[in-house]
C-alpha positions, 0 to 999 in steps of 0.5 A: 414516147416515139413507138419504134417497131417492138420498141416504146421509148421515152423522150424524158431524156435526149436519146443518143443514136450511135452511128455505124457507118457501111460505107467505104467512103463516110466523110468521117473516115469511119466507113467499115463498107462490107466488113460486117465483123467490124460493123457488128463489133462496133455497133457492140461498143456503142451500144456498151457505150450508152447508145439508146438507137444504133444507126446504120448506114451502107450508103454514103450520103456525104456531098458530091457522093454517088448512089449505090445500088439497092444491091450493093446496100443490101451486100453490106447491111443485110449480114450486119442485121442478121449478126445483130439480131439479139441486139438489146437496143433498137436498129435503125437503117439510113437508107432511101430505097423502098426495096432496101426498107423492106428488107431491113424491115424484114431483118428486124430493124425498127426504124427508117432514118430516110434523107429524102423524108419518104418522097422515093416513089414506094417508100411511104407505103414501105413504111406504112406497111410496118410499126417502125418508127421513121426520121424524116429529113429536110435536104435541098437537092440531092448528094452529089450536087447539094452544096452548090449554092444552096440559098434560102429566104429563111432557112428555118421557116422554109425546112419548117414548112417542108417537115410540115409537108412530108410529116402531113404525107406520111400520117396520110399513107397511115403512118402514125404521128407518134411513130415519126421523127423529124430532121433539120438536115445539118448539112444537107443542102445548107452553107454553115451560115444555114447551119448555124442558123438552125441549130439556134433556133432548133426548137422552131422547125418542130412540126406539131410537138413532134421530136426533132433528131440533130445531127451535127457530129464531126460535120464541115459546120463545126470546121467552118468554126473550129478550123479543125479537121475532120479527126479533130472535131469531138470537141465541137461535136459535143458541144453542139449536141448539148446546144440542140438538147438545150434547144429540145433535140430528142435524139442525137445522132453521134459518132462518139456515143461515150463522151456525148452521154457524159456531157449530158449526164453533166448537163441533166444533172445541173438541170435537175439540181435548178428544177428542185431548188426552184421547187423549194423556192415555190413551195 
């Protein structure tokens, strides 16, 4: 069970975090940046759609991008909060500030999905102020400069050991192990090589039995496969979303909420049907 502020919710089954992107620059091309309207009516649909979680996000984090201000995340996700008060699924912010957590915080969002896993001087006791759950993130460098050569000896064993690090962070600032997500951080400092590398061996940057969040939706990894374009990958980002729930992803963090559940729904279904013949077998 993952405790996410008022929120229990089991692990039994991958969760599917729709995302809503307020930003005017997503690398998607699905940035609503201050149009809360739109931002609401989508985060509607997804939720409609199956999204368990919806992911918000006012500052774009894709590479070579530039920071915004806290008040600039603030002008554009406190009105998406506020709209999305009666919301039946919990809300979680994308967001490294600590005075943008608090205030989310404050609006009612259960989560804090951080790309710098909670190492912004406050951010850790912004967290530990409150009962949300929080995503902590392995990312080499920073946005504007990640993807410059990143290199690694061992790509798995190194974003393992810095899940470790910050995981043994936050339970020290009182954050809870049953409140705390962890992250590979798909393309964040990473060559697809990198990628590809963690999603096949996934289950081994788990930290203590901790869930791990995936997400690879619409992502340059899938292009450097596919050779399809950023608007063309739903294919490839399907597909890599069953491969991590194969491999024990928890949450799965996607743009296209509706087909990402059918697949699953595919893919727990021949599960379930081999579990209860290999049930009968035994017995």
């Amino acid at each position: 069970m993952l405790r996410c502020g008022k929120y229990l919710l089991s692990l039994e089954r991958p969760l599917v975090m729709g995302i809503v992107n307020l930003t005017p620059d997503s690398f998607s091309g699905d940035g609503l940046g201050a149009d809360a309207q739109r931002a609401v009516a989508q985060a509607r649909r997804q939720i409609a759609a199956g999204a368990d979680i919806i992911d918000l996000g006012a500052e774009s984090s894709r590479p070579g991008a530039h920071p915004a201000t806290a008040d600039e995340e603030l002008e554009r996700l406190l009105p998406v909060l506020e709209a999305l008060a009666d919301c039946p699924a919990p809300i979680s912010v994308d967001t490294c500030k600590p005075e943008v957590m608090r205030a989310a915080l404050a609006q009612g969002a259960s989560m804090i999905n951080d790309i710098y896993a909670l190492r912004q001087p406050g951010a850790l006791e912004a967290v530990a102020d409150s009962d949300c759950a929080v995503c902590l993130m392995h990312m080499r460098g920073e946005p504007p400069t990640m993807q410059r050569h990143p290199d690694y000896g061992d790509v798995v064993r190194e974003v393992r050991e810095f899940l470790g690090e910050r995981l043994a962070a936050a339970t020290a600032a009182g954050i809870g192990r049953d409140r705390v997500v962890l992250d590979p951080g798909f393309g964040f400092g990473k060559t697809p090589e990198h990628n590809l590398s963690l999603l096949a061996r996934l289950g081994e940057t788990a930290c203590d039995g901790l869930p791990i969040l995936a997400g690879m939706s619409r992502k340059s990894m899938l292009g450097a496969v596919t050779g399809r374009p950023v608007g063309e990958r739903l294919g490839a980002s399907v597909a890599a979303a069953l491969l991590a729930a194969e491999r024990g992803a928890k949450i799965l963090r996607v743009h296209d909420v509706a087909e990402t559940r059918d697949a699953l729904r595919v893919w727990q279904a021949v599960n379930q049907r081999t579990e209860d013949r290999g049930q009968r077998t035994v017995q």
